[in-house]
Steps between C-alpha positions, in 0.01 A plus 500: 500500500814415322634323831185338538499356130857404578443306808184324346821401164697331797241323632335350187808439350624311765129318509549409113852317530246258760286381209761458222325113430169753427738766337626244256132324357349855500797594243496120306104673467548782332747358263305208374276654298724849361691169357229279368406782285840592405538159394160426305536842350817493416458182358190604304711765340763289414260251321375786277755747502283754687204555675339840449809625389714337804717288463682271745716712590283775578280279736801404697654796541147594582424261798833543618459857593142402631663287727687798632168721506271268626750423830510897538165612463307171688388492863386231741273712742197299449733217668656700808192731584171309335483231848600774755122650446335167552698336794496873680912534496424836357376664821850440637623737227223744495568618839887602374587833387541394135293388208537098523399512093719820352818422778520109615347366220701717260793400641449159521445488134805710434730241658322169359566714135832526597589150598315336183722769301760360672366127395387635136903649409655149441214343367465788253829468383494103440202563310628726306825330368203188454313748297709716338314840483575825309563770726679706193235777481505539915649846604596630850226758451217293438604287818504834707207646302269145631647493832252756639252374293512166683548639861137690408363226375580311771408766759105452260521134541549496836237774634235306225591181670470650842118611396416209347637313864331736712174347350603220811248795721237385287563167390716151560467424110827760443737246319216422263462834414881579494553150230220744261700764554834333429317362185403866360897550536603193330270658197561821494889541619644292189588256752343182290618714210633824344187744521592549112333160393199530704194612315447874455211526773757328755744736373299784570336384835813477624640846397247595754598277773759490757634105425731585121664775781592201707686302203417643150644843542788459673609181263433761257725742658816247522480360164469879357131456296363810632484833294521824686138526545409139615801559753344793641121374504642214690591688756220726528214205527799375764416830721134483420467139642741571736258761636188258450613229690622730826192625463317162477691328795458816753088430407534109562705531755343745708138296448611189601649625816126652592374153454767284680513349798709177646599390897689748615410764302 
């Protein structure tokens, strides 16, 4: 499997460095709006000396890190897998020895998150001698403590994404239903804003969801907010969703290949 998983790296990677023009406006995407809030927030802040109890500084170094998070723990598969149900290009990789979602498609997303990290490293660092953010309170051990935490997250986003896409078996609306799904992240990840001025029911809502593991926590885990406790129920509603959405995508999955059908197949 390993050798597989390799060969499938060398292949996609070498199929990314073909679509850098794509590479680059899917990266100038998912910076625009980390640093339109950074900027109105920050800004906000500055105007009144705090917001909630943040102040500029705090939102910047904030939206900084989510920058970081956000490239991590992301995935594109609705945009590499959701047209091979529709157009039939899936039977081709049905009939292989390998799952097309959990090997090709895994990798493929692997080596587009490496190339925009790649893309997102200079960037970052113009940005931040533009902004000017307080990294002070950042220790080597919270890094390495939210490391993990994002590859898991990840890992959730990814399989959720994958169940969500599989819904191409059923229907051809999929990117409709993925831009509600990407919405219910925007809310409750503390992308549009720190979870911590959202209003308690938000707050607690998303507690209970998978999106604040996405960004939230692991922002959380960098900047060093986290007590003992909150550290460890992070990571235990990590493994519980973890577990949910294998669970989930083996049940899509496996019903929508009952039900499909395409030339060929």
């Amino acid at each position: 499997m390993l050798l597989i998983f390799k060969r499938l790296w060398q292949v996609n990677w070498a199929e990314q460095w073909q679509y850098r023009a794509n590479l680059l406006m899917y990266l100038f995407y998912w910076l625009v709006s980390p640093i339109i809030y950074l900027a109105v927030w920050s800004s906000i802040a500055t105007a009144n000396g705090n917001v909630g109890g943040l102040t500029a500084n705090d939102f910047t170094t904030y939206y900084m890190t989510l920058l970081i998070c956000d490239q991590v723990t992301s995935n594109i598969v609705v945009h590499t897998f959701g047209s091979k149900v529709q157009d039939g290009t899936l039977s081709g990789e049905l009939i292989k020895p390998i799952h097309p979602m959990l090997t090709n498609g895994l990798a493929s997303n692997v080596a587009f998150k490496a190339l925009t990290m790649m893309g997102l490293a200079p960037i970052w660092v113009i940005l931040f001698f533009l902004f000017r953010p307080d990294f002070s309170q950042v220790t080597a051990f919270n890094v390495l403590l939210a490391i993990p935490a994002m590859l898991l997250a990840f890992l959730i986003g990814y399989l959720l994404s994958a169940a969500l896409t599989s819904l191409a078996f059923w229907t051809t609306h999929i990117y409709s239903i993925h831009e509600f799904y990407f919405a219910l992240i925007l809310l409750f990840s503390g992308q549009f804003v720190p979870l911590s001025l959202m209003p308690p029911v938000i707050q607690t809502v998303a507690q209970y969801l998978p999106f604040q593991l996405m960004m939230y926590y692991p922002i959380q885990l960098i900047l060093g907010k986290l007590s003992t406790a909150q550290i460890l129920q992070g990571y235990l509603m990590t493994g519980v969703w973890l577990a949910i959405s294998m669970v989930l995508f083996n049940w899509v999955w496996r019903a929508g290949l009952k039900r499909y059908s395409a030339v060929g197949a």
